[in-house]
N, C-alpha and C positions, 0 to 999 in steps of 0.2 A: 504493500500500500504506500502509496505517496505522501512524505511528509511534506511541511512546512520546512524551510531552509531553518529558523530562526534558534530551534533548540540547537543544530546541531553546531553552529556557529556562536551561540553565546557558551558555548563546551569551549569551541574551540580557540576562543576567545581569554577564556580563564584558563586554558592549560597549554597557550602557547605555541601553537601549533597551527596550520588552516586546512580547511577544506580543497579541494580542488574544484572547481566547477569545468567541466569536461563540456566544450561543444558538440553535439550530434545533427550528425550531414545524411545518413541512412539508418540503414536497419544493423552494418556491419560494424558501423559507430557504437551504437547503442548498446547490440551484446557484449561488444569487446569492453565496452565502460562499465558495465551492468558484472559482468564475469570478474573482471580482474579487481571492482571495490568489493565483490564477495569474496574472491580469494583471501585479500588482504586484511579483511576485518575494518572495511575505512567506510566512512559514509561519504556521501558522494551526490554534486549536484549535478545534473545533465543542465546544459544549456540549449538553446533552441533561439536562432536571430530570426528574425522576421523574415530574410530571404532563405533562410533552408526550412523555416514553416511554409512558406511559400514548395518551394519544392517537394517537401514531402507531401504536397495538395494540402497543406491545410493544419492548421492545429489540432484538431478532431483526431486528425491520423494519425499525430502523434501520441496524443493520451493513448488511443485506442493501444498502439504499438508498445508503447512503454510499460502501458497497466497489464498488458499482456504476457509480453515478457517475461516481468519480473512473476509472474505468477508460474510462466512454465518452467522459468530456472533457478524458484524457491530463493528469490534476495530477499534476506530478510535484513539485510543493514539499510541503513536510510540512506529513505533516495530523496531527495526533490528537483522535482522537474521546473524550470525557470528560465522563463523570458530572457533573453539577454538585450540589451537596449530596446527596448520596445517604445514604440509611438504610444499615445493616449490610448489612441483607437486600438491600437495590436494590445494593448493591455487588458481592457477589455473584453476582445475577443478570447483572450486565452482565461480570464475569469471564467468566461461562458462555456471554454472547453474543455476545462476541467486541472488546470496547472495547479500545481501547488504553491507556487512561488513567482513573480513578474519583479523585473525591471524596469523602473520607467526612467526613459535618461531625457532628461529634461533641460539637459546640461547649456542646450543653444537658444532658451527662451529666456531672455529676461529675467534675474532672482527672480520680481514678483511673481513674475508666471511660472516660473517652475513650482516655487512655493505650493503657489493653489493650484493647481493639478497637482500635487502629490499631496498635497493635503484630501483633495478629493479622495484620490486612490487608499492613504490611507485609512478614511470607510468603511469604501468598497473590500478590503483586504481582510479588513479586522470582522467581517460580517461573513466572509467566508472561510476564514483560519488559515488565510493565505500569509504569507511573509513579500515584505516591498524592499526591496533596491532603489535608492534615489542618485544620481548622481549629480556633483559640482564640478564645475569645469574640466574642460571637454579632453577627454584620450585622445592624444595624436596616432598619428596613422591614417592607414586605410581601412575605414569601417561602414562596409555596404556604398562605396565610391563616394566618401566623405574624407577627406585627407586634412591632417592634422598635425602640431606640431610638437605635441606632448607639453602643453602649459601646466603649469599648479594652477591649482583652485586656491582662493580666498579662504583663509580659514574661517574667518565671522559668516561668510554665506553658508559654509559646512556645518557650522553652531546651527544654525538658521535652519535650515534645511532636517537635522538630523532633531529640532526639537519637535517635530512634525508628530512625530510616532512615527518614525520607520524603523527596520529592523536591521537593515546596514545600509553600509553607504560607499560610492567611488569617488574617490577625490582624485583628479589630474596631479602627480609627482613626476610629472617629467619622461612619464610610462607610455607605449605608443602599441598598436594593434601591429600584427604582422613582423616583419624581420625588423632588426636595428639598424642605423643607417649607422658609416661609420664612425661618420662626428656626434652621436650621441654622446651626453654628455653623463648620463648615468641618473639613479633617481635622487632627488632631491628630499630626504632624510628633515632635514629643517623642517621643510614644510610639511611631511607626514608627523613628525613631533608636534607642532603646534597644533593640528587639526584633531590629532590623539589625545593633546591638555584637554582643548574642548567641548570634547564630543565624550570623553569618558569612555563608559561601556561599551560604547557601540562597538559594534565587529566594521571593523572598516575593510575595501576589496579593493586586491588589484589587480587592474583588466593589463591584457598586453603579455602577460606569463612566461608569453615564448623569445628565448634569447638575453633574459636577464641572468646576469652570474648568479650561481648559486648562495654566495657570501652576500649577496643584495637582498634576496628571499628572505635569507634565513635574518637580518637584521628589521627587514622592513616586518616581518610575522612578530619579531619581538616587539616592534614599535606601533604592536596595534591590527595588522592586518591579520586578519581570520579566513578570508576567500582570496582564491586566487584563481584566475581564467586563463584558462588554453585553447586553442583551438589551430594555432598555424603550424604549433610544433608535430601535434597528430597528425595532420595533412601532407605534411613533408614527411613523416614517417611512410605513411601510407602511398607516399605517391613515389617515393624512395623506394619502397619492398615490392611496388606493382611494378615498376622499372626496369628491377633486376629480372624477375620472373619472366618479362617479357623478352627481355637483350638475351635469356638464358636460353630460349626458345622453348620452352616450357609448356607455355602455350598451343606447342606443336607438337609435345607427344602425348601418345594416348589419347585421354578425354581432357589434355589441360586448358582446354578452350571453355570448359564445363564453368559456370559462373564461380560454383560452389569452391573448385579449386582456384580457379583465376584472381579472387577476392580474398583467398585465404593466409598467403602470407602477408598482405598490407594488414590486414586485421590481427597479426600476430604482431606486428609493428605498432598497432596504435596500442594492445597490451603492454607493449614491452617499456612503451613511452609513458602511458599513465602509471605504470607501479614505479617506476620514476621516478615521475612526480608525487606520487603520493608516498613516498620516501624520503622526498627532499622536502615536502611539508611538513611533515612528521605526522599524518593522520593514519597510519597504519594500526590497526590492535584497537582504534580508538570508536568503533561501532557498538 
């Protein structure tokens, strides 16, 4: 059954450690996310962006999928399934199809208006035992053909924001979507300090996951963060193992043209990458 994000991050919050939030692009995403936080004893959030709900047809498909799943390969460590930037409207719609958890990134409207739409959400969330994501100032990068340049967020708008009633929050440290360019500057610790005076308890996240040093993680987890997002680094795993399989000509003997085999070592790649991560968070044993 699908929890709320909120318990498993205010855990992870007081014992130091984060979550992982795992993107899902298919059905070979999903198991392999679903399998390897069971192996490991981690709890574990699936994310879902508004253009791979699009592609899987729909949010509907994805509940269906997920709720599914976990029931025919007996996960019983927690899962929450969650919106990853989602618009007003995609937020709502995944209320309605059944998530347990939405991000609303509100990040390019106006304080005021982020404010009130997630003060809305907030609600709407709290009426359905749903957990909220808000974010302050915008992740650089490429996110759904929005390019960015990894700014900090204001910490008084994160006070502001976080006194809503939400259950965590993303704040901009200089964190960016997709690969690292080479002039990155690295994350900005100051400003993740100040926003963690602030905000207190909150489980604060950070989006961007993939290609941050390990030694960055492991300080910015003590400094407050509790979730952490992946999604570019499974993709290059997976498009890395489907690569080889094909340059090996694999595909060419027997039945390796068979989807079932053709798909099967990129999905042992995105295995091998999330126990990974969920070893450089330290949420392993912690279900």
């Amino acid at each position: 059954m699908l929890v709320s994000a909120k318990e498993m991050l205010q855990k992870a919050k007081a014992g130091h450690y984060a979550v992982g939030q795992f993107n899902i692009n298919n059905l070979e995403w999903t198991k392999a996310i679903l399998q390897t936080a069971q192996e490991l004893n981690s709890p574990v959030i699936l994310g879902v962006s508004e253009g791979a709900g699009k592609y899987m047809t729909g949010f509907k498909t994805v509940v269906g999928m997920v709720n599914g799943m976990m029931e025919e390969l007996n996960i019983t460590v927690p899962v929450a399934l969650h919106l990853d930037h989602g618009t007003f409207e995609g937020c709502l719609k995944c209320v309605e199809a059944g998530f347990s958890s939405i991000m609303f990134d509100g990040s390019h409207y106006p304080i005021e208006e982020n404010i009130e739409k997630t003060k809305e959400l907030v609600k709407i969330c709290a009426e359905h035992g749903m957990s909220l994501e808000a974010e302050v100032g915008s992740i650089g990068g490429e996110e759904d053909g929005v390019v960015g340049a990894g700014e900090c967020a204001d910490p008084n708008e994160c006070k502001m924001i976080a006194d809503l009633g939400i259950d965590f929050l993303a704040a901009g440290i200089g964190n960016i979507h997709g690969k690292y360019p080479e002039n990155w500057k690295g994350l900005s610790f100051e400003t993740l300090d100040a926003i963690q005076k602030l905000t207190g308890d909150l489980p604060l996240v950070l989006h961007g996951g993939t290609g941050i040093p390990a030694d960055m993680i492991k300080k910015a987890i003590d400094l407050g963060v509790s979730k952490i997002n992946v999604n570019t680094e499974c993709q290059l795993s997976f498009a890395d193992a489907t690569r080889k399989y094909i340059e090996a000509g694999k595909d060419l003997q027997g039945k390796g043209y068979d989807p079932r085999k053709l798909l099967a070592p990129g999905t042992e790649a995105i295995k091998a990458t999330v126990k990974e991560k969920m070893e450089l968070f330290g949420s392993v044993g912690k279900a």
